[in-house]
C-alpha positions as CSV (number, residue, x, y, z in Angstrom):
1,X,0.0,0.0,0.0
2,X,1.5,3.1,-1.5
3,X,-1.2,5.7,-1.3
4,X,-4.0,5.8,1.1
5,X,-7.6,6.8,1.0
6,X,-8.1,10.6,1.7
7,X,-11.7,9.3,3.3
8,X,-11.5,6.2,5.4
9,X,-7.4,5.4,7.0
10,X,-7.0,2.0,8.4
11,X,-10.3,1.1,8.4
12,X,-11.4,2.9,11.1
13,X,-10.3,6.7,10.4
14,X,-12.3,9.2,9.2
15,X,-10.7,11.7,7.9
16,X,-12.1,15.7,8.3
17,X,-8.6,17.7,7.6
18,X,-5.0,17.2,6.6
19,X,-3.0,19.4,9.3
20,X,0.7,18.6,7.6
21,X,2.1,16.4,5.5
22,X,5.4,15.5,4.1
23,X,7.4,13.0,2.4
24,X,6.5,10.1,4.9
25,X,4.5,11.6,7.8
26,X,1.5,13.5,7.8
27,X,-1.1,15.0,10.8
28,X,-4.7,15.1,10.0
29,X,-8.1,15.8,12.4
30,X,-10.5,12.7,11.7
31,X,-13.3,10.5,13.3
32,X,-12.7,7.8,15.2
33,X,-15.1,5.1,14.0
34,X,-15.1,2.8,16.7
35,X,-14.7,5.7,19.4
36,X,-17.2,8.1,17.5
37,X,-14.8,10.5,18.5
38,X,-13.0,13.2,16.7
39,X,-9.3,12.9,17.1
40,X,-5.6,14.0,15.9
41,X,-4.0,11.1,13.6
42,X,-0.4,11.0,12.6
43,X,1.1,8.6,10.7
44,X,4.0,7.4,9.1
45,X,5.1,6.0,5.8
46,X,7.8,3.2,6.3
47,X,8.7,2.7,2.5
48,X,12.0,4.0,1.8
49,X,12.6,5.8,5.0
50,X,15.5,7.5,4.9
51,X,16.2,8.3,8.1
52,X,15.5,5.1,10.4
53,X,15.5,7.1,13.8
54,X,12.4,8.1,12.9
55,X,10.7,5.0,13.3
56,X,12.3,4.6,16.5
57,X,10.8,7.7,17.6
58,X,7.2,7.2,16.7
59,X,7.1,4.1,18.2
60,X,8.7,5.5,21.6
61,X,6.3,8.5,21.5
62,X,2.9,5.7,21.2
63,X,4.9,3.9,24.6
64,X,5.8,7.0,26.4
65,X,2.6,8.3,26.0
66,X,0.5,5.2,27.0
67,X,2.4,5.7,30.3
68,X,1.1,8.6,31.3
69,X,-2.3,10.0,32.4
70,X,-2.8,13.7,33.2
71,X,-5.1,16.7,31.9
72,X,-2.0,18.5,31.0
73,X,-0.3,16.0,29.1
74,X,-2.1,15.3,25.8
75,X,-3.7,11.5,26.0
76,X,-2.6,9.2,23.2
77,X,-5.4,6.6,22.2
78,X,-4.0,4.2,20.2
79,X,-1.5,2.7,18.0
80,X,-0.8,0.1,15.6
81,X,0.3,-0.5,12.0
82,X,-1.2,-1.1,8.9
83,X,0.7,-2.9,5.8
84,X,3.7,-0.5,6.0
85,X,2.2,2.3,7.7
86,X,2.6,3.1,11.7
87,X,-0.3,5.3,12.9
88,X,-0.7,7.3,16.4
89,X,-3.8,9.1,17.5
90,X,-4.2,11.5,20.3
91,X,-7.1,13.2,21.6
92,X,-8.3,16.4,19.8
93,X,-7.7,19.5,22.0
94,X,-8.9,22.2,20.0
95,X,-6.2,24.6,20.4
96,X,-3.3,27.1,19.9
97,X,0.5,26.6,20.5
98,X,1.6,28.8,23.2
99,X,4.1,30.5,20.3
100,X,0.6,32.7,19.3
101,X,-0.5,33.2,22.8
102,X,3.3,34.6,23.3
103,X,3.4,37.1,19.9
104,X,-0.1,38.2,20.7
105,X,0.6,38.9,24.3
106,X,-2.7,39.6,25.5
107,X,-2.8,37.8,28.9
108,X,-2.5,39.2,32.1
109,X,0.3,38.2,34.6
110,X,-1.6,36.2,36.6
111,X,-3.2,34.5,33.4
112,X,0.6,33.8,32.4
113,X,0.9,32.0,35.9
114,X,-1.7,30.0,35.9
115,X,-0.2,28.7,32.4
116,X,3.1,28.2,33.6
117,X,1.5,26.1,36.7
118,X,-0.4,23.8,34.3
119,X,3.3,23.4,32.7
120,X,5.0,22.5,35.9
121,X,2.1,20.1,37.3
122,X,2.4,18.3,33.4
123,X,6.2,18.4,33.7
124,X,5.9,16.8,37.7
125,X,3.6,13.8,36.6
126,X,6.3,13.3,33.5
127,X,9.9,13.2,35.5
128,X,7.5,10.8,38.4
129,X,7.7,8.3,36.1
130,X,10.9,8.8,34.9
131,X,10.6,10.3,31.2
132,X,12.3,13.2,30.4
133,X,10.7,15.1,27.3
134,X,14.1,16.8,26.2
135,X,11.8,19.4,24.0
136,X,10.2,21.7,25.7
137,X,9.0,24.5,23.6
138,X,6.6,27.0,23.1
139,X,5.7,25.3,20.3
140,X,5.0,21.8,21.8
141,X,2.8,23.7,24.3
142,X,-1.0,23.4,23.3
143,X,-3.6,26.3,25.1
144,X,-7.5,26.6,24.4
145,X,-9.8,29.5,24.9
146,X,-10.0,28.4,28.5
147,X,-6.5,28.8,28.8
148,X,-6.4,25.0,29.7
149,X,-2.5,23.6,28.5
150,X,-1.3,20.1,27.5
151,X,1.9,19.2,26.7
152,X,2.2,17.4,23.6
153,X,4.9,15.8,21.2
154,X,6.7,13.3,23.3
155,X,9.2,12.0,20.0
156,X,12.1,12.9,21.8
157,X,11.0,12.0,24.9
158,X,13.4,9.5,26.8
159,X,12.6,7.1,29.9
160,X,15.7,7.2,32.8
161,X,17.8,4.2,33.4
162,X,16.8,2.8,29.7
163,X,19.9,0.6,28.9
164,X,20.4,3.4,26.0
165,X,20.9,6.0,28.2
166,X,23.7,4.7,30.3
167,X,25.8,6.4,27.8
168,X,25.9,9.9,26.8
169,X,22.5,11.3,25.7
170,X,22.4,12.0,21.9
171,X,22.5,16.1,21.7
172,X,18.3,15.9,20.5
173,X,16.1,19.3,20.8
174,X,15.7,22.9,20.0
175,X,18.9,24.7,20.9
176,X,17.4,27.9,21.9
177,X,15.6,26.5,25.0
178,X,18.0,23.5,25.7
179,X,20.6,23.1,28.9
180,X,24.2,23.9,29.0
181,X,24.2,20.0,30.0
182,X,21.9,19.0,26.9
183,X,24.0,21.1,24.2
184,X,27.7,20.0,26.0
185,X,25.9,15.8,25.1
186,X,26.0,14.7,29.4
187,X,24.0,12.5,30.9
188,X,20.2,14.1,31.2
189,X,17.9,14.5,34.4
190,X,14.5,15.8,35.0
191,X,16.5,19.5,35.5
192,X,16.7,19.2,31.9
193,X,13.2,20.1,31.0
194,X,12.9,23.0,34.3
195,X,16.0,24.9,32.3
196,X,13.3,24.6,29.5
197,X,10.7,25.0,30.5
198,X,12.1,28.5,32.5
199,X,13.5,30.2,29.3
200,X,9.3,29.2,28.0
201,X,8.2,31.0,30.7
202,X,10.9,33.9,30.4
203,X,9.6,34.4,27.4
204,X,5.8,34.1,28.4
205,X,6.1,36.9,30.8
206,X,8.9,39.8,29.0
207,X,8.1,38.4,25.4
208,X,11.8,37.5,24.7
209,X,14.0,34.7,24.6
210,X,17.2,35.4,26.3
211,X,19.3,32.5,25.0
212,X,18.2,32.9,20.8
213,X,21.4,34.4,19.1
214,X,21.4,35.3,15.4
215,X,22.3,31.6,14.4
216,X,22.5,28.4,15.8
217,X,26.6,28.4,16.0
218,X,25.4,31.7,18.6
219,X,22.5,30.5,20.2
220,X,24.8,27.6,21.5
221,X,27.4,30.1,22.4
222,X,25.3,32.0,24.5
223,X,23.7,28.5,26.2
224,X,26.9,28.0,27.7
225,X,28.3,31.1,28.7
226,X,25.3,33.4,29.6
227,X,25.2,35.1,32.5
228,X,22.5,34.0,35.2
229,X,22.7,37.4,36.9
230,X,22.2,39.4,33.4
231,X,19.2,37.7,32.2
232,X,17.6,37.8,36.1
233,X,18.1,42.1,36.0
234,X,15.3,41.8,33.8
235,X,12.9,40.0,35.9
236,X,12.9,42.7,38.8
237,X,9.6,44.0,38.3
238,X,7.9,40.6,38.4
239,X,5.8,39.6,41.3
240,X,8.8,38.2,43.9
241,X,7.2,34.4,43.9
242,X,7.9,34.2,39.7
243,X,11.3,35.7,40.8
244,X,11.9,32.9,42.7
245,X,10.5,30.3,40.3
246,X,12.2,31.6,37.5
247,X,15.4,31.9,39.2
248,X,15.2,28.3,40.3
249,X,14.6,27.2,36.7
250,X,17.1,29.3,35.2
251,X,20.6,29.0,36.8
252,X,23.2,27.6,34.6
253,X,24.6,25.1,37.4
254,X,22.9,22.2,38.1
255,X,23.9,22.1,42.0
256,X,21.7,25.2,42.1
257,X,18.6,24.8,39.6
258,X,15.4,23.6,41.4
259,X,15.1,19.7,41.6
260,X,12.1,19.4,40.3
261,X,8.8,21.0,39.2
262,X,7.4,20.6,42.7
263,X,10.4,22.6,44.3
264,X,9.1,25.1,41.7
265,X,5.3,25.0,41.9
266,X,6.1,25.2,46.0
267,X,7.9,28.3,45.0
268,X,4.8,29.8,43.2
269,X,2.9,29.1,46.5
270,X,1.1,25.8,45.0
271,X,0.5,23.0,47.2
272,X,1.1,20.6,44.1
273,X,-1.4,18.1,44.1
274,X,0.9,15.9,41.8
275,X,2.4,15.2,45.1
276,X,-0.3,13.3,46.8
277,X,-1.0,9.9,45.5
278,X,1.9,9.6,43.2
279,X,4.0,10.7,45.4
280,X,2.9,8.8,48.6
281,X,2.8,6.1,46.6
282,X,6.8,6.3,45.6
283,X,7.7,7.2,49.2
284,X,5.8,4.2,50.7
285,X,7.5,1.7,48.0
286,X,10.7,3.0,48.7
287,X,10.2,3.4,52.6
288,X,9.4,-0.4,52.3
289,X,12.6,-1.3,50.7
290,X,14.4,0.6,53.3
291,X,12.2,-1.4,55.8
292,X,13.5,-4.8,54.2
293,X,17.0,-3.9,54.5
294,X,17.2,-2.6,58.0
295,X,15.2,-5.3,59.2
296,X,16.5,-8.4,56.9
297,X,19.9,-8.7,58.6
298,X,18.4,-8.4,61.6
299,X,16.3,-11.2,60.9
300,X,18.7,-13.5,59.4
301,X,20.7,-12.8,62.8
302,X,18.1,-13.8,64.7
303,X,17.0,-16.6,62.6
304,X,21.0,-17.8,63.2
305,X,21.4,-17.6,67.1
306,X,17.9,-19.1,66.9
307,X,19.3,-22.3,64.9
308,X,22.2,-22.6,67.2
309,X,20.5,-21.8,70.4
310,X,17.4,-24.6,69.6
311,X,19.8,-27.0,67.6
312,X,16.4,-27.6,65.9
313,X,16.1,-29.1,62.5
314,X,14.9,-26.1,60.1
315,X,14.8,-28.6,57.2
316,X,11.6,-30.2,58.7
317,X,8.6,-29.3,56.7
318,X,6.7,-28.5,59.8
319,X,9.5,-26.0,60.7
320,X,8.5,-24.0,57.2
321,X,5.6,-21.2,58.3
322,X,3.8,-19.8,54.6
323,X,1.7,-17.2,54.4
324,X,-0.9,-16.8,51.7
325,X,-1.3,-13.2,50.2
326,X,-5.3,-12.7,50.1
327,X,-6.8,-12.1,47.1
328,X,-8.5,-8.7,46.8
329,X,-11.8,-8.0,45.1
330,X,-13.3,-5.0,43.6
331,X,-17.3,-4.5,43.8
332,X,-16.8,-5.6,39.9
333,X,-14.8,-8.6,40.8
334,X,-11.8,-9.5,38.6
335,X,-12.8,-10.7,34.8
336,X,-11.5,-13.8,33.0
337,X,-12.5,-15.0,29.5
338,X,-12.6,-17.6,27.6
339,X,-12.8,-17.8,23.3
340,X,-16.8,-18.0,22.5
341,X,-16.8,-17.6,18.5
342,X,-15.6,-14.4,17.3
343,X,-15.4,-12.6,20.7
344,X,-14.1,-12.7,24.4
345,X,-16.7,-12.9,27.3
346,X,-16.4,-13.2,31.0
347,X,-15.7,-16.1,32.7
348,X,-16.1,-17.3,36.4
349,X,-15.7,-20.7,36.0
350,X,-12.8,-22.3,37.7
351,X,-9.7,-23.5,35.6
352,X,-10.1,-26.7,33.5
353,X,-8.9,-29.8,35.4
354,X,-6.0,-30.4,32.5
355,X,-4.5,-26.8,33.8
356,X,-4.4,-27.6,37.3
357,X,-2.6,-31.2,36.0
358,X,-0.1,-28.8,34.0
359,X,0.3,-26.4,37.3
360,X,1.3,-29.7,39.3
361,X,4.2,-30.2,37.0
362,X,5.7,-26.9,37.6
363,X,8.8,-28.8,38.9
364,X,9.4,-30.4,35.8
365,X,8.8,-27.2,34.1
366,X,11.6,-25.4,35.7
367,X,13.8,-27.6,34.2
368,X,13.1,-26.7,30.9
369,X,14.7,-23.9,28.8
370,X,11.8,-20.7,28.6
371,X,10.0,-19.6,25.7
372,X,9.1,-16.5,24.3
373,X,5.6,-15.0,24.1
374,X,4.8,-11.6,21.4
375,X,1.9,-9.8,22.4
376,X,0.2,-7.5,19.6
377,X,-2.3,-5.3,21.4
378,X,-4.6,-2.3,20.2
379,X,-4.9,0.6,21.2
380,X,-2.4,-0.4,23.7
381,X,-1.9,-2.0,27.2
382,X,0.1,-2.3,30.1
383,X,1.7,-6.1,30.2
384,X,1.4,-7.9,33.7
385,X,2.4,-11.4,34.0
386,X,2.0,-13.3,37.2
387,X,0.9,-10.1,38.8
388,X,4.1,-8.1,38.0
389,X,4.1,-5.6,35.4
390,X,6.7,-6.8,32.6
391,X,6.3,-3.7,29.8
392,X,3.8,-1.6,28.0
393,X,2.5,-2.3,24.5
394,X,3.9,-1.8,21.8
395,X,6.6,-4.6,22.8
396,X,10.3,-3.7,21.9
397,X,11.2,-7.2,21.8
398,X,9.4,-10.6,23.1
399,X,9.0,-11.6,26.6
400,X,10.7,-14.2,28.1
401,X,9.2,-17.2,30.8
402,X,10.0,-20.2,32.0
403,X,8.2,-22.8,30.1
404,X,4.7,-23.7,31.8
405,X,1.3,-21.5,33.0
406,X,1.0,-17.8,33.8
407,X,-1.1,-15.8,34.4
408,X,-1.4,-12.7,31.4
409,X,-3.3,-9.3,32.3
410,X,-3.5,-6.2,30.1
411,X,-4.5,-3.2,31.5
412,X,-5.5,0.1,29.4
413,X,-7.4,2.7,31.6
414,X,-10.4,2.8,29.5
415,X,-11.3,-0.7,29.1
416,X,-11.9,-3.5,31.4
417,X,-8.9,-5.4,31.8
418,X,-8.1,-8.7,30.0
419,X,-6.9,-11.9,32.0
420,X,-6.2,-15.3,30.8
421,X,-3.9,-17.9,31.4
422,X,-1.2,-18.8,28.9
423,X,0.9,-21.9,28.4
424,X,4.6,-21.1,27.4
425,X,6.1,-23.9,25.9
426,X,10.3,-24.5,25.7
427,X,11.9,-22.9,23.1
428,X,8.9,-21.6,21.3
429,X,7.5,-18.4,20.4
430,X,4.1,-18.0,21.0
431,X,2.1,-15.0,20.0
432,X,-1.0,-12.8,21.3
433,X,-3.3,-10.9,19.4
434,X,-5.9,-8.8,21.0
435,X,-8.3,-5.5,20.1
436,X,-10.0,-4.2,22.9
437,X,-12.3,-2.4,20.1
438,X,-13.7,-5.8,19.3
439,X,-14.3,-7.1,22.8
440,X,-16.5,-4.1,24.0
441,X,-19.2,-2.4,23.3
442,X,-19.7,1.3,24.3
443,X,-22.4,3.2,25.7
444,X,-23.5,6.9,25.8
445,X,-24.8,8.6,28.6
446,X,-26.9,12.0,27.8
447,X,-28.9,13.0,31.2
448,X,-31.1,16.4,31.5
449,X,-29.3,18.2,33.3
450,X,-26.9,15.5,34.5
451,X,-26.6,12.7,36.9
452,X,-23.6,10.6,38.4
453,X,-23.9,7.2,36.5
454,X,-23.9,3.7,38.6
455,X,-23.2,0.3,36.4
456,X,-23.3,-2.6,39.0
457,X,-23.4,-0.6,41.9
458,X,-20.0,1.2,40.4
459,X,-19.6,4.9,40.0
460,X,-18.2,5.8,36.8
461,X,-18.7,9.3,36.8
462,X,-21.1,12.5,36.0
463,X,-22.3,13.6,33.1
464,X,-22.0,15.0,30.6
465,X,-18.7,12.0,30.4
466,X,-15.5,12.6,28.8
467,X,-16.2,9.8,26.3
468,X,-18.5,6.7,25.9
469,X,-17.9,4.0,28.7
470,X,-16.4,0.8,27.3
471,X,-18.4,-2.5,28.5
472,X,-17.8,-6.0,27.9
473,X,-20.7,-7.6,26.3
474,X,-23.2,-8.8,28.6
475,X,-26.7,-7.6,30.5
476,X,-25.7,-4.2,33.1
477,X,-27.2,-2.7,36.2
478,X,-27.5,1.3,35.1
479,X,-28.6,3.3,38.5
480,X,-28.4,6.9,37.4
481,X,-28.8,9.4,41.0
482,X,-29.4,13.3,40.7
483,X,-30.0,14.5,44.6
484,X,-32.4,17.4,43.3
485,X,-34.4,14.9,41.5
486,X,-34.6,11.0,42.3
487,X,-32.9,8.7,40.6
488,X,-33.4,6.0,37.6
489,X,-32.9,2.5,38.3
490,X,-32.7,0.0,34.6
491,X,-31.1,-2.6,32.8
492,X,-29.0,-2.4,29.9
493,X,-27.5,-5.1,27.2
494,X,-24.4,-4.1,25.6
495,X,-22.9,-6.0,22.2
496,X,-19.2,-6.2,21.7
497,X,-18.1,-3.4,18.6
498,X,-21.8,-1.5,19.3
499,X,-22.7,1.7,20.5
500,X,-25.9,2.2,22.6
501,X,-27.2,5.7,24.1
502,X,-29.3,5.9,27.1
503,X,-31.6,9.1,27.1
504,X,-33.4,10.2,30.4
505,X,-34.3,13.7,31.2
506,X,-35.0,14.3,34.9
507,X,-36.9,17.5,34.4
508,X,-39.4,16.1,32.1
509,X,-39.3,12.9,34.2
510,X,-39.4,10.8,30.8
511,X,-39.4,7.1,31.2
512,X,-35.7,5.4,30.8
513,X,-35.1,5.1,26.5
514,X,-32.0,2.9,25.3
């Protein structure tokens, strides 16, 4: 496939507009069959690629992207490939780039603020999970009328600790808002994007970049021998906490630039929110490793005097205590499936009596060499086998496991997760194949004048909702609650690959319509 359709992409793109193309990428707005949604597609034409890093890139954008989950940070919704072509869509964010917002200068200081927050809370969620976006730019800054931002274009983005980035980072970006560590090629940190990110909002509030030289040869020159002092002088009649921010962001030397967006936002006087469940989270993993090392020795000393003190024989069975980790529960309850026809649908059933034989011989599985398992999944999905998270979709390379049966779950926030059991077998490659588009069918919500929407007893939001809800196929429990008037209390069916729309209008008190 050479040329594609200017109507229908993929099979399941429709398209409205052609934002930019070139020789082997383009950008268009279009309609997202499946979602009936309108969305931002780029793709990308592999025949004769000339430059190969770009392939790299577009596939490390899609994985980068399906990491990450704030209203800042533009939401990619999927990504696969199509005879030679790679595709990525994003949500559409009908917007400008913060470029025109800067050469039309029309906001207030406190306007420019509460931009330059969104940036840092975007920025904070990012350098959490370890990606640095290495490309921080007004022009990679999306604002709408509301003067709500999201950061988008994550193609240079790069994860810390990637086995690729133990050596020097490749010198990647635009050179008037890069680092004196990113031009000089060093190792990058999270610091990287605040120096960035400061010379954006420099420029957002006195409508100048103080690093851009006449050239590039210039601009680099003046990267790495400004003067902090010089380009602060101009910053004096700024309210004192964007003094502070923007000094923190701006100096030159890493042992005295902010370490991190929080430090910065605390600056501003925020109490960032970023830092609450993400955070906690973080600190309570790592206090618990800290936990296990204090206390380990102390254990293992224990566990010794014990052995000498008792003379007792610790090989006996009977010696061994276990504990079983208890299984957890939502009100949902946890899904399995099982192939019916042309579709997946939930299971309950316990596992077939040939599987718990095959689990029996997990000793005589260890002996054998592992096999590899490929997993193909659309849009995309977080990979957790055996509980543990092993990668995000798409793969990089297959997954290697012992030989024998696991446990596979994918995970992509807005469907209901996928869990089977696989059998790996020695030496072979087995492969997985899965569209959450085809397992679910969606439904619409549209309330007069809006209600909080129950399925199973669940709460899964209030309308008006961001997008349809994604179901698996099978009969629902819809309670639909609005405290000024009552609530609705029905059943719903919903088909795998349809769309249904439940109507109800408090104010008119119209009987339930689906």
């Amino acid at each position: 496939m050479t040329n594609i359709s200017t109507e229908i992409l993929f099979e399941k793109f429709e398209v409205i507009e052609c934002l930019k193309k070139d020789t082997n990428t383009s950008v268009y707005v279009a309609n997202h069959i499946y979602l009936g949604k309108k969305i931002i597609l780029k793709t990308l034409n592999t025949d004769e690629l000339s430059d190969k890093t770009v392939l790299g890139r577009f596939k490390r954008e899609a994985k980068i992207l399906a990491r990450l989950e704030h209203p800042n940070l533009i939401k990619v919704l999927d990504f696969g490939t199509y005879q030679n072509f790679f595709y990525l869509s994003f949500e559409y964010f009908e917007s400008r780039n913060l470029r025109a917002i800067i050469k039309f200068n029309s906001l207030t200081v406190d306007e420019k603020t509460y931009l330059l927050i969104q940036l840092l809370k975007a920025l904070n969620v990012a350098h959490l999970n370890r990606i640095i976006h290495r490309d921080i730019k007004p022009e990679n800054i999306l604002v709408n009328s509301n003067l709500e931002l999201k950061i988008a274009d994550f193609g240079l983005a790069v994860v810390l600790n990637e086995t690729a980035l133990t050596q020097k980072a490749s010198i990647v970006g635009t050179p008037s808002y890069m680092s004196p560590e990113q031009i000089r090629g060093e190792e990058l940190t999270p610091q990287t994007d605040l120096f960035s990110a400061g010379i954006v909002a420099y420029e957002l509030y006195l409508n100048e970049n103080p690093i851009l030289g006449d050239d590039i040869s210039k601009t680099i020159n003046k990267v790495l021998n400004y003067n902090v002092s010089s380009i602060l002088d101009k910053i004096k009649n700024l309210p004192e906490n964007i003094q502070q921010a923007l000094q923190g962001m701006l100096q030159k030397n890493l042992r005295n630039r902010a370490k991190s967006a929080a430090e910065v936002l605390n600056l501003l006087g925020v109490e960032e929110e970023v830092q609450n469940r993400i955070t906690k989270e973080i600190y309570y993993k790592r206090r618990s490793k800290r936990i296990i090392y204090v206390t380990l020795p102390i254990i293992i000393l224990i566990s010794i005097f014990a052995f000498l003190y008792f003379r007792t024989d610790i090989i006996s069975k009977n010696n061994f205590f276990v504990y079983e980790v208890p299984k957890l529960k939502n009100d949902t309850g946890e899904y399995f499936f099982k192939q019916e026809e042309n579709y997946l649908m939930p299971r309950d059933n316990p596992l077939p009596e040939e599987e718990k034989v095959e689990n029996k011989n997990s000793e005589n599985n260890a002996a054998l060499l592992p096999g590899q398992l490929f997993i193909e999944c659309l849009p995309w999905a977080d990979v957790y086998i055996d509980n543990k998270k092993i990668d995000t979709t798409p793969l990089s390379k297959d997954i290697i496991l012992s030989a024998g049966i696991h446990n596979l779950k994918l995970v992509h926030p807005d469907f209901p997760a996928y869990s089977r059991k696989i059998k790996i077998k020695s030496e072979k490659i087995d492969s997985i194949s899965i569209n959450f588009n085809n397992l679910v069918g969606h439904l619409i919500c549209k309330i007069n004048p809006w209600g909080d929407i129950y399925i199973n007893r669940k709460l899964y939001g209030t309308t008006p909702l961001r997008e349809p809800l994604a179901l698996l196929p099978g009969k629902y429990h819809l309670i639909v609650t609005n405290p000024n008037y009552g609530k609705v209390d029905t059943t719903i069916n919903i088909d795998a690959k349809e769309t249904i729309e439940y109507i109800y209008n408090f104010q008119k008190n119209d009987s339930p319509t689906d």
